[in-house]
C-alpha positions in Angstrom: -6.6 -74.9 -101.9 -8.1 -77.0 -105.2 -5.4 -79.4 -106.9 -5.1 -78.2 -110.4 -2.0 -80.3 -111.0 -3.8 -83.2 -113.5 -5.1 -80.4 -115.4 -3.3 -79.4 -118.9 -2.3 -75.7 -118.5 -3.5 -73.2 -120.9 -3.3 -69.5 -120.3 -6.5 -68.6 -119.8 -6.2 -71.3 -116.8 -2.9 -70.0 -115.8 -4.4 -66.3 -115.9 -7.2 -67.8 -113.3 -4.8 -69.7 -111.0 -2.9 -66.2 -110.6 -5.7 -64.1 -109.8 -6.9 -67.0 -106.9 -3.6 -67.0 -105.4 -3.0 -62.6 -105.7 -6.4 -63.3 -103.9 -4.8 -65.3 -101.4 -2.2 -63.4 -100.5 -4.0 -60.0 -100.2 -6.7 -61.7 -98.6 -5.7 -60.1 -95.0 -5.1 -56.9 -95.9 -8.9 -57.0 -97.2 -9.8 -58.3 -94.5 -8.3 -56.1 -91.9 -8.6 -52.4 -93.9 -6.7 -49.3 -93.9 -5.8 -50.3 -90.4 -4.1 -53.5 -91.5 -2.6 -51.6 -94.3 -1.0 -49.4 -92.1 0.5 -51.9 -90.3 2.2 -53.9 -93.0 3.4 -50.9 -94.4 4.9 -50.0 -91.4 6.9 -53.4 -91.5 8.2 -52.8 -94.6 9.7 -49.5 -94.2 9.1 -47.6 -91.4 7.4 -44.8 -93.2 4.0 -45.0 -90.9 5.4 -45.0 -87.6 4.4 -42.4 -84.9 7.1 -40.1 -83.5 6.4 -39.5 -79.7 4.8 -36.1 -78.8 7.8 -33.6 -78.2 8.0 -32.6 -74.2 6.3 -29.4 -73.3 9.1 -27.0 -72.4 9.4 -25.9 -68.6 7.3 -23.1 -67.3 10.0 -19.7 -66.7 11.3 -18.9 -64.0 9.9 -16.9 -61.7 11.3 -13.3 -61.5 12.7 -12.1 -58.0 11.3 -9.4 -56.3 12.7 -5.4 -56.8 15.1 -5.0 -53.8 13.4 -2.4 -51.6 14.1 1.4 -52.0 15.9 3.3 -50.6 15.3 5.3 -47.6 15.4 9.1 -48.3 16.5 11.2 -46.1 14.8 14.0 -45.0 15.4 17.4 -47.0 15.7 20.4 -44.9 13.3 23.0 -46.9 13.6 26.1 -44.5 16.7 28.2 -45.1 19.3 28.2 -42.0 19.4 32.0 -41.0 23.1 32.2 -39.5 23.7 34.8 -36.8 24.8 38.4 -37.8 28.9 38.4 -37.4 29.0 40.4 -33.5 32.2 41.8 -31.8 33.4 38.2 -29.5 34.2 40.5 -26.6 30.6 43.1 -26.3 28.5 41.2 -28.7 28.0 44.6 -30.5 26.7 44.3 -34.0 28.7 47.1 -36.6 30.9 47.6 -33.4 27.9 49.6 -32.0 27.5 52.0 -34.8 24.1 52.6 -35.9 22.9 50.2 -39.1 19.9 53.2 -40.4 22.5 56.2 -40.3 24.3 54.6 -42.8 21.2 54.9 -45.2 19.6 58.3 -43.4 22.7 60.0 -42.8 25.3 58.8 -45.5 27.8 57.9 -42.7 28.5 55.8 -39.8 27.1 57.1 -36.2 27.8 55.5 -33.0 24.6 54.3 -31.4 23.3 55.0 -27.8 23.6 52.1 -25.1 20.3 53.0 -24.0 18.9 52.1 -27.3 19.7 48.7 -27.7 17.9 45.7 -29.1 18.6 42.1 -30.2 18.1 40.5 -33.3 19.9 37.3 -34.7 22.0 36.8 -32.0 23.4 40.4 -31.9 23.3 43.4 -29.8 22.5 46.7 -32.1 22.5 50.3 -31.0 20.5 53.3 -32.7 21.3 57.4 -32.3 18.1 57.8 -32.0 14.8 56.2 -31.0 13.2 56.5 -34.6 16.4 55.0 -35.7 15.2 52.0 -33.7 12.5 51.6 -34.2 12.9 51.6 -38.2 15.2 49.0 -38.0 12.7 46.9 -35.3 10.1 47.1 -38.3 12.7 45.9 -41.3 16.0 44.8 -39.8 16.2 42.6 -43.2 16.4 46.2 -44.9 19.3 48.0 -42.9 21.4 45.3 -41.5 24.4 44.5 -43.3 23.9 41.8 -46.4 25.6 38.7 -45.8 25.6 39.2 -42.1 28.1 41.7 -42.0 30.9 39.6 -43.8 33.0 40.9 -46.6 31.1 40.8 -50.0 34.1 40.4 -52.3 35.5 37.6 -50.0 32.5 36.0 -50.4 32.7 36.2 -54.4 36.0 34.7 -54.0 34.6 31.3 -52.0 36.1 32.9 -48.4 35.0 33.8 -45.3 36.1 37.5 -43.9 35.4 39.3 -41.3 34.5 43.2 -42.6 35.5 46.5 -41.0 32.0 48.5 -40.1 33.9 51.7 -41.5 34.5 50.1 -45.2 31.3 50.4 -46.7 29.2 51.2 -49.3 25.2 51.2 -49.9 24.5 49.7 -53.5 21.2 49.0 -54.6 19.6 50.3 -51.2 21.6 47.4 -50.0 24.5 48.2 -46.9 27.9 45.9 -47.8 31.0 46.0 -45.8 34.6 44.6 -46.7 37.6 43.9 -45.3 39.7 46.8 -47.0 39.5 49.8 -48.8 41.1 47.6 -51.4 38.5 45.0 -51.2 35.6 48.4 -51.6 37.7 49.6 -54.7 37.6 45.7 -56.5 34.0 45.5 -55.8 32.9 48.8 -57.1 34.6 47.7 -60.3 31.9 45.5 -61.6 29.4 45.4 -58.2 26.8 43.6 -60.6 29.4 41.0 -61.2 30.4 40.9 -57.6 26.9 40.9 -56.2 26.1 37.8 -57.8 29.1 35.4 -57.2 28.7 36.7 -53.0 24.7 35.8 -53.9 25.9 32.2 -55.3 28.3 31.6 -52.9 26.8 32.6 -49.9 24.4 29.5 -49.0 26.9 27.3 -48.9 29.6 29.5 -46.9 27.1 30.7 -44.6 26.6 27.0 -43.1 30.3 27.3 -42.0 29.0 30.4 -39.3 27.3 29.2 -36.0 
């Protein structure tokens, strides 16, 4: 750097001297450009520093699989058919009265023992041969609802065994009871009474073999 130190100061010199030595000290940022700017502004306060990239977050968890289902059992879709209520000693259905008089003669007849035929598990016995073979056509029609168990019982949630002599046709449809008492209840409201034995009578008739 030129030694101006013999020469008289004046300000236009002094102005001169200060703009060579503002050169002088700006000289490397000139030189080096924004990059060098960067830099010493980065010295002085911090201001042009580069934060570090932020960590990607962790991929989520895989889900576990659904726990298997259930095994369902199978569903019986047939109805069970339980056998007709039979004396335990003869095997008689209607102790061996015939189930069409009731509905061709308004009363109770006993049947013949050489007119006999099975059906649901139960011997039955016919006056007469056309007797038979009605009922061989549509037992479903003349045998006794509920398989010749007491229809108010049934209403009730109970199992009874019914007296072939107590009976009454309602709705072209033969019920028996236990009692002349039972009969009497029933024909009270036999609508009513009907449809509880009705509602009941699946699940009661499981109980039979």
């Amino acid at each position: 750097m030129a030694d101006f130190s013999g020469i008289q100061a004046t300000p236009w010199l002094r102005g001169v001297v200060g703009c060579f030595r503002a050169l002088a000290l700006a000289g490397p940022l000139l030189v080096a450009g924004p990059a060098g700017w960067a830099a010493e502004s980065g010295h002085g306060g911090g201001h042009g520093e580069t934060k570090p990239a932020a960590p990607e977050p962790p991929p989520p968890p895989e889900k576990p699989p659904p726990p298997p289902l259930p095994k369902l059992e199978k569903v019986e879709t047939v109805p069970r058919i339980p056998k007709v209520f039979a004396d335990p000693l003869t095997g008689l259905a209607l102790g061996g009265l015939d189930p069409v008089a009731f509905f061709t003669d308004g009363r109770p007849i006993e049947g013949r023992q050489d007119l006999e035929l099975d059906w649901r598990g139960a011997a039955w016995r016919f006056a007469n041969e056309g007797n038979q073979a009605a009922f061989r056509d549509a037992p479903e029609i003349y045998a006794p609802r509920f398989s010749g168990y007491c229809a108010f019982q049934l209403g009730r949630g109970f199992l009874a065994e019914a007296a072939p002599n107590i009976w009454v046709i309602y709705r072209d449809r033969l019920y028996l009871f236990l009692s002349p008492a039972q009969r009497a209840a029933f024909m009270l409201d036999p609508d009513g009474a009907v449809a509880k034995a009705e509602a009941a009578w699946p699940a009661l008739s499981r109980q039979l073999p």
